[in-house]
N, C-alpha and C positions, 0 to 999 in steps of 0.2 A: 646803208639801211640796216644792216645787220648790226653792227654797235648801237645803233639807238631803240632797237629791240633788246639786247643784253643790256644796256643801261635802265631800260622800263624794267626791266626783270628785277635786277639787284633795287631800285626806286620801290619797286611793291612788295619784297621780301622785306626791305628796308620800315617801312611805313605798315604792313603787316605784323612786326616785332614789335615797332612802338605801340600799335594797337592793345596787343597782346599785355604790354608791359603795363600801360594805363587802366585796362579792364582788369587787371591783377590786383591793384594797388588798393589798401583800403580805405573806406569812407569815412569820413572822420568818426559818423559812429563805432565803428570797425574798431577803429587806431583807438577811443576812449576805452573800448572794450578792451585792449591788450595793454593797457600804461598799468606798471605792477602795483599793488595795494599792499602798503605794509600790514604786518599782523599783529594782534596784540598779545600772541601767545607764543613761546618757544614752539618747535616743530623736532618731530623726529629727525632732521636730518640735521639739528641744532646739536641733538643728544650725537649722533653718529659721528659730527664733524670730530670726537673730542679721543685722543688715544688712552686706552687703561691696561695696565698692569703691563709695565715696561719699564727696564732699566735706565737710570739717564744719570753718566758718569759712575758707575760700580752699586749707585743706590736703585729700590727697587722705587717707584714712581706711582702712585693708583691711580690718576688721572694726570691728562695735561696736552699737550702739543708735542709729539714727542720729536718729529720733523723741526721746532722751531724750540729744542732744547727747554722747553718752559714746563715746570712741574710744576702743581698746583697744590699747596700746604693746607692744611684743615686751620679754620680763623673760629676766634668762640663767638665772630659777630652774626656769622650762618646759623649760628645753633638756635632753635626755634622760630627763625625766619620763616612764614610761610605769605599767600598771596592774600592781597586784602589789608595785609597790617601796613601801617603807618612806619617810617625809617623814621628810628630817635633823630629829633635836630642835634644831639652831636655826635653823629655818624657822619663821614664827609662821602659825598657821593660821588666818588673816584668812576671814571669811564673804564670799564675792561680793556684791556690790551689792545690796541689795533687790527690785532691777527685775530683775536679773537672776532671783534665786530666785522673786518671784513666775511669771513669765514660763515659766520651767522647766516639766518635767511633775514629776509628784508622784512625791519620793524618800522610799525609804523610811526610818523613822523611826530616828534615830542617826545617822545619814550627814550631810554635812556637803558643800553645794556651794561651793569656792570657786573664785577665781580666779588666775592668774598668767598675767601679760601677757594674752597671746591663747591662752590654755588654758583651760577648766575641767575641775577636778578634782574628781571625788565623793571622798570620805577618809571613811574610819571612823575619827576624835577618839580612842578607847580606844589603839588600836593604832599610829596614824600611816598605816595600807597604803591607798595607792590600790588604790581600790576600781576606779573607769573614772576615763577623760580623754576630753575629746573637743577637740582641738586645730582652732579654729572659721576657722583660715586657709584648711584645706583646703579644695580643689572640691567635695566630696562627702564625706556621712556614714563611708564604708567608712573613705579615708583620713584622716578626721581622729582615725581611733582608734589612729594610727601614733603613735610619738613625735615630736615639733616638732623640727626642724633646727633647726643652729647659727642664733646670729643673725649677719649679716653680710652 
């Protein structure tokens, strides 16, 4: 008689937990409410993902990855790129580096992060129209949503 008391005991803590675990669980409203929604803007923590003013091989570096040895060169095709304008059709719209897009926050679906020189560019592929830039030279998130100066 007394095992079949210690067996109802561990049966209701048992059946007590799964209680617990199914009333935990979200409603599928819940679960829609947390599935992530890509953005259609770079984010501050796009600008922070990026290393600046570091050496890589004896040269001094002003932006890049510096963890994945990747320095980022100034291109004259950033130079007066800003959001809204059209990509000439004979620009090829190359994807930014893997490490880079992993790295990113999550863009939404259709958009297209690339890069040119020390720019990254969000582009919507249908249309060509910069979508954002965020020009990763800059001090800070505000100005790096400026157009890129000449090189020189």
């Amino acid at each position: 008689m007394q095992t079949l008391k210690f067996e109802m005991a561990v049966a209701g803590i048992a059946l007590f937990a799964l209680g617990a675990f199914v009333a935990t669980q979200p409603t599928d409203a819940d679960a829609a409410a947390v599935t992530p929604v890509g953005v259609r803007s770079f984010t501050q923590a796009d600008f922070d993902r990026f290393d600046r003013g570091f050496m890589l091989d004896e040269r001094p570096c002003a932006v890049g990855l510096e963890q994945h040895k990747l320095c980022f060169e100034p291109s004259p095709l950033e130079v007066g790129m800003q959001p809204g304008m059209t990509l000439a059709a004979d620009v090829p719209m190359l994807a930014a580096e893997f490490r880079i897009i992993v790295d990113s926050d999550l863009k939404e679906t259709g958009l297209r992060t690339m890069r040119f020189g020390q720019t990254l560019v969000l582009l919507d592929p249908d249309t060509r129209k910069i979508v954002d830039m965020l020009r990763l030279t800059a001090p800070d998130p505000v100005a790096a949503r400026a157009p890129a100066p000449a090189i020189g």
